[in-house]
C-alpha positions in Angstrom: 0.0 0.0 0.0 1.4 3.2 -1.3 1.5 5.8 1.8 0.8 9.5 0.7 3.5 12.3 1.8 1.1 14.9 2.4 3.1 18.1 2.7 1.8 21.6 3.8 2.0 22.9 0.6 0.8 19.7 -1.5 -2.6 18.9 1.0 -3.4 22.4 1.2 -6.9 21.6 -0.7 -8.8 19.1 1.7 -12.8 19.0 1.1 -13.4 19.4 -2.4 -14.7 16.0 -3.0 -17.8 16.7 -1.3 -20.3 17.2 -4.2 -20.2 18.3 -7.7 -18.3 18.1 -10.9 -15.2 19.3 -11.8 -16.6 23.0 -13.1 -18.4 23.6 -10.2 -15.3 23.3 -8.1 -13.2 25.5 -10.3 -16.8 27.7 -10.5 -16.3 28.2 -6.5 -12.8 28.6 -6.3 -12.5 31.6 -8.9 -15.6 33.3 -6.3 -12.9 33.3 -3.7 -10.5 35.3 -5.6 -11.1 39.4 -5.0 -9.5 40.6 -7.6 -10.6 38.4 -10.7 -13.0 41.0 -12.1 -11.7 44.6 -11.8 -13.6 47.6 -12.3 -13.7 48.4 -16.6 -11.7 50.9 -17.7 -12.6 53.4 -20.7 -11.2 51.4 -24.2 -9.5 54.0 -26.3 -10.3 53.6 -29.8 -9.8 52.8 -32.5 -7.3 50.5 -31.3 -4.6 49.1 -33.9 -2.4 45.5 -32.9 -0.2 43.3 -35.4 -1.8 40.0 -35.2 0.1 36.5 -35.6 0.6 36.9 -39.4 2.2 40.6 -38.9 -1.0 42.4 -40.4 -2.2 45.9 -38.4 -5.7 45.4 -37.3 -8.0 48.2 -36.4 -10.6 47.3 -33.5 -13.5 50.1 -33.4 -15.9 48.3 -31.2 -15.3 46.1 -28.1 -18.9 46.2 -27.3 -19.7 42.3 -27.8 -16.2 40.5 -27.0 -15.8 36.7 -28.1 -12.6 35.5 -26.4 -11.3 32.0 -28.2 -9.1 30.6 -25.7 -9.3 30.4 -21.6 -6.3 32.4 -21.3 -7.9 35.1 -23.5 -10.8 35.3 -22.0 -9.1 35.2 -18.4 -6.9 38.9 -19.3 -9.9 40.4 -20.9 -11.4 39.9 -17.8 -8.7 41.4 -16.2 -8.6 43.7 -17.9 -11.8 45.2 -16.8 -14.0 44.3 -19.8 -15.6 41.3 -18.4 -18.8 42.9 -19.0 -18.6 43.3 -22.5 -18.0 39.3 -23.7 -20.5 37.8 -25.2 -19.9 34.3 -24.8 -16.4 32.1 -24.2 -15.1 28.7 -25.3 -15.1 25.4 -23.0 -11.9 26.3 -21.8 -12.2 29.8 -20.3 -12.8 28.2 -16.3 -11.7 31.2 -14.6 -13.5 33.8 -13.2 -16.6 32.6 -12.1 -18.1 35.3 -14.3 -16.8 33.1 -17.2 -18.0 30.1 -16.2 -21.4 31.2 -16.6 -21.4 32.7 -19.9 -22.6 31.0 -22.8 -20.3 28.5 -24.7 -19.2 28.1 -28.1 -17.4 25.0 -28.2 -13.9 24.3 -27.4 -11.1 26.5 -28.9 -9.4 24.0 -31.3 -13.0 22.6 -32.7 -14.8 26.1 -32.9 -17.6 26.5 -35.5 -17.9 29.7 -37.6 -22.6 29.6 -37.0 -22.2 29.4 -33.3 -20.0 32.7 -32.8 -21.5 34.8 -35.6 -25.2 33.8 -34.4 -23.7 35.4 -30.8 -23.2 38.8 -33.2 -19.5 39.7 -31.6 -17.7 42.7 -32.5 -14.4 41.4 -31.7 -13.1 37.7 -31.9 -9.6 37.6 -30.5 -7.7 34.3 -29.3 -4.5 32.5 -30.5 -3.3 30.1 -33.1 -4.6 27.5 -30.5 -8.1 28.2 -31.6 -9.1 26.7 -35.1 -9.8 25.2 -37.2 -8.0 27.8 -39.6 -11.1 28.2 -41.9 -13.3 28.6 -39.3 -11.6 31.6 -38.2 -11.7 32.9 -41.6 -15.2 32.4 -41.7 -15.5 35.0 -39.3 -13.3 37.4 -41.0 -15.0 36.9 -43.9 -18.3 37.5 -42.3 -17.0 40.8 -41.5 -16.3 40.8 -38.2 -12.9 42.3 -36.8 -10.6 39.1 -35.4 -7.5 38.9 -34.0 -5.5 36.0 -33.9 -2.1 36.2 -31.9 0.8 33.9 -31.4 0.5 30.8 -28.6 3.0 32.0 -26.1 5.2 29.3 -24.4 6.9 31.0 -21.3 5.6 32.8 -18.8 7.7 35.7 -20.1 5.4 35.8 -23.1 2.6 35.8 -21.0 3.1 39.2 -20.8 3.8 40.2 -24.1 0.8 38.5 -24.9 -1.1 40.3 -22.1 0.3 44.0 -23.6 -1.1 42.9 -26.9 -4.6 41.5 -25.9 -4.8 45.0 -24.1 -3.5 47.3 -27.1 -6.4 45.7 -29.3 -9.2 46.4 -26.5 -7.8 50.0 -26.6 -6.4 49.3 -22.8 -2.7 49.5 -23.4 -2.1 51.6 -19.5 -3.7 48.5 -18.0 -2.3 45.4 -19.9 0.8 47.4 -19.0 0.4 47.3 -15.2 -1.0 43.6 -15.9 2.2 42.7 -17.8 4.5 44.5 -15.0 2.7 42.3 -12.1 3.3 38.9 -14.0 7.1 40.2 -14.7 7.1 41.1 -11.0 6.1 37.9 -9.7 8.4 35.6 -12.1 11.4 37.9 -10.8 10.5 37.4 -7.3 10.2 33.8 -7.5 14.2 33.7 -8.8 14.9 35.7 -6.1 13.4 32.9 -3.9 14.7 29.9 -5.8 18.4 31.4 -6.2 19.5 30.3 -2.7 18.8 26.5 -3.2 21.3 23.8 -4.6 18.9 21.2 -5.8 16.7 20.9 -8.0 14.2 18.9 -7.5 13.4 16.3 -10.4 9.7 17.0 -11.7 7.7 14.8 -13.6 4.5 16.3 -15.1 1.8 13.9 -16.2 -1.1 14.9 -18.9 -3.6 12.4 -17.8 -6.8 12.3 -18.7 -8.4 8.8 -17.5 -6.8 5.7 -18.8 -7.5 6.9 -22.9 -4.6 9.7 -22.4 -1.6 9.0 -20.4 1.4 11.4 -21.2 4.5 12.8 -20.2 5.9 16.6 -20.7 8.9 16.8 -22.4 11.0 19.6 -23.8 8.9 22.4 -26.0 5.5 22.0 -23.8 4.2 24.7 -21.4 4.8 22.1 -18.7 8.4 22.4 -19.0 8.1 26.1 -19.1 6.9 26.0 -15.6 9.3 23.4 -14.2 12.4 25.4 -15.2 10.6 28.7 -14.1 10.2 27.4 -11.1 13.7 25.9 -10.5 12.9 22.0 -11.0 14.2 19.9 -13.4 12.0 18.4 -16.0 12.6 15.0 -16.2 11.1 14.5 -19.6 12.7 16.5 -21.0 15.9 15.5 -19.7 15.5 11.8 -21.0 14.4 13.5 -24.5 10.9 13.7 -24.6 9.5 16.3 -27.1 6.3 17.7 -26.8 4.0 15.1 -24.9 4.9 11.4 -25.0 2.9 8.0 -23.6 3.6 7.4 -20.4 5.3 3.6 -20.1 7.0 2.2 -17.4 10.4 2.0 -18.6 10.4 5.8 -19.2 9.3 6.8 -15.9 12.0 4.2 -14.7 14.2 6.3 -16.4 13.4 9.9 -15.2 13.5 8.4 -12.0 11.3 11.6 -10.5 10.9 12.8 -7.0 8.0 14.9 -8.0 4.8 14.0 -9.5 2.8 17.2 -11.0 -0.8 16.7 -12.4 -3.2 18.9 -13.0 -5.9 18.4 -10.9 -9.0 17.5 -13.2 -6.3 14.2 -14.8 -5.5 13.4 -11.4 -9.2 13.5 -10.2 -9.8 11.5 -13.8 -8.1 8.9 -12.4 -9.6 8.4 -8.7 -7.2 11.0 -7.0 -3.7 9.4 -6.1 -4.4 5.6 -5.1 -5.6 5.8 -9.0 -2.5 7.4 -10.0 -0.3 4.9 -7.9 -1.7 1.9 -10.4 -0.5 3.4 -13.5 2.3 0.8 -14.3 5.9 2.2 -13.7 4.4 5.2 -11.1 4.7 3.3 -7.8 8.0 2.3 -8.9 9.8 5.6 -9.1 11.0 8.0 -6.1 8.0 10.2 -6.0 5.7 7.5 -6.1 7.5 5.0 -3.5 7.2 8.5 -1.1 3.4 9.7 -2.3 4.8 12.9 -3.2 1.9 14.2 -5.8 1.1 17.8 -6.7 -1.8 19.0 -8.3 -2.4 22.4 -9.5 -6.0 23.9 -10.3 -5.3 23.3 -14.5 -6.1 26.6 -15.5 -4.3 28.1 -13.1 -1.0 26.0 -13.9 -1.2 26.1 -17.3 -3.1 28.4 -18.7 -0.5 31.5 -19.3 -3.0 34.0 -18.4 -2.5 36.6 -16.0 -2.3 34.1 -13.0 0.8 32.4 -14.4 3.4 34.5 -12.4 1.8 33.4 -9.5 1.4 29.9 -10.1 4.8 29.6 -11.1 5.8 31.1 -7.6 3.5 28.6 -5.9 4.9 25.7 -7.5 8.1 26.6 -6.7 7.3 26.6 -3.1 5.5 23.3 -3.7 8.5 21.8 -5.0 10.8 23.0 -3.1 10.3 21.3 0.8 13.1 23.8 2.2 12.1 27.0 1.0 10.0 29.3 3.6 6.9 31.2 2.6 2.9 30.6 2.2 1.4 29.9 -1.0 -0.4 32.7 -2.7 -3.2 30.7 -3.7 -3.5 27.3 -1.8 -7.2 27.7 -2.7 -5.7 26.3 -6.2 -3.8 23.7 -5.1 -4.0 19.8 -3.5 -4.3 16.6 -3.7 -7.7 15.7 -2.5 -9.9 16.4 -5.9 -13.1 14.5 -7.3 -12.9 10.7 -8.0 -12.9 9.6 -11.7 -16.0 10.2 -12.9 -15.5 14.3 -12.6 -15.7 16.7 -15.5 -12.5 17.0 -17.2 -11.0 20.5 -17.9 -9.9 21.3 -21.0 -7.1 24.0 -20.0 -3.5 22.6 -22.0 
């Protein structure tokens, strides 16, 4: 029987198996957060950004926002223009606010009828939203869109934050947006300077037994790892990307850390479910129990959140440093058992 190191940091989470799916978890825990819906600014327009091809695109009306992507929608909301979306994909969990908006599929199987029928003025998202003719579709239809590159470090989080921000005519407040994510990442080397080891971090894309992957190198999993001081061990064995988990590769990476987001580990059965994925048991992290799970928006969603996730996970994997999570509200072990909701944030 596999004995669970439950850490401060890694049980922080310990009654949200009570009742409800997936959503409504993530639907409560984005109420507790003060600051996730900031009071609107005043959009100057017309508003010109460069979009992912390098073409100038003038946005005159921000009136009826259709965000593509989660981590979109999450800035525009903070932003201060919550108000003013119309409707978000399947992947926008966070605020609450979003949660309850109406949904137009998920970002990378989007159909052109259901977001014209919601008569938006603005589409914006990344490349990760598609398909491709969809989206042109929309132009076509006349409506402005913006498409902008997918950002893979948390250091283009920002840049991607100062664009979102310049086309909503908003460029003094995706600035101070930008600065705090900056801010955050700088702090959290600062933190992480003064330790010798690294820890070695295995992160696991599991969504019930269909999908079963590790991160390697080029993933927004790694991205995290190394931001937060931990080794990837994926990456470190050569994984590209997101590979099938087998039991001779985890054998391999030999990791002392086991990071999941939360809805794969809940898809699962929570961490005894985990433990009977052949090859897990077998390696340090799983001989010790030592699983952490991160709220999957939160960890991977490169929205305005991710300086401070990154800072969180660094204390999480990091057993000697000293300081209190900044959001333990988005963090732990205990989730819902297998038949939960899956998110589909990464």
């Amino acid at each position: 029987m596999t004995t669970l190191k439950l850490t401060r940091r890694s049980a922080l989470i310990g009654s949200f198996a009570a009742a409800g799916m997936l959503t409504g978890l993530v639907r409560r825990v984005a109420a507790q957060s003060g600051d996730a819906t900031p009071v609107a600014a005043e959009p100057v327009l017309p508003a010109t950004v460069t979009d992912v091809t390098g073409t100038a695109i003038e946005v005159t009306d921000v009136s009826r926002i259709i965000p593509l992507n989660g981590n979109v929608a999450e800035t525009v909301f903070a932003l201060g223009l919550g108000a003013n979306v119309v409707a978000v994909d399947t992947s926008a969990l966070y605020p609450a606010e979003a949660l309850a908006l109406p949904k137009i599929g998920y970002q990378r199987q989007l159909a052109a009828e259901g977001i014209l029928s919601f008569e938006p003025t603005l589409v914006i998202g990344t490349e990760n939203a598609g398909p491709a003719d969809v989206i042109e579709q929309i132009r076509s239809a006349g409506v402005t869109v913006v498409i902008l590159p997918v950002q893979m470090t948390a250091e283009g989080t920002a840049t991607e934050i100062r664009d979102i921000a310049a086309a909503v005519g908003l460029p003094e407040r995706g600035e101070e947006l930008a600065a705090q994510v900056e801010a955050r990442i700088a702090e959290t080397q600062e933190l992480i300077a003064s330790v010798e080891e690294q820890p070695r971090v295995a992160f696991l894309y599991i969504r019930g037994e269909g999908t079963q992957m590790m991160a390697g190198a080029n993933s927004q999993a790694d991205a995290v790892i190394t931001a937060a001081g931990g080794i990837n061990v994926g990456a470190e064995i050569g994984l590209d990307g997101y590979q099938p988990i087998t039991p001779e590769s985890l054998i391999e990476a030999a990791p002392d850390t086991l990071l999941l987001m939360q809805a794969g580990l809940a898809s699962v059965g929570g961490v005894d479910g985990l433990m009977q994925i052949p090859g897990i048991a077998q390696t340090p992290a799983g001989e010790t129990g030592n699983v952490i799970a991160f709220e999957d928006l939160y960890l991977l969603g490169f929205g305005p959140r991710i300086g401070d996730a990154i800072y969180d996970l660094a204390l999480a994997i990091h057993p000697t440093l000293e300081g209190e999570p900044l959001h333990p509200e988005w963090q732990g072990t205990d989730v819902l058992g297998p038949d939960a909701e899956a998110s589909p944030a990464a």
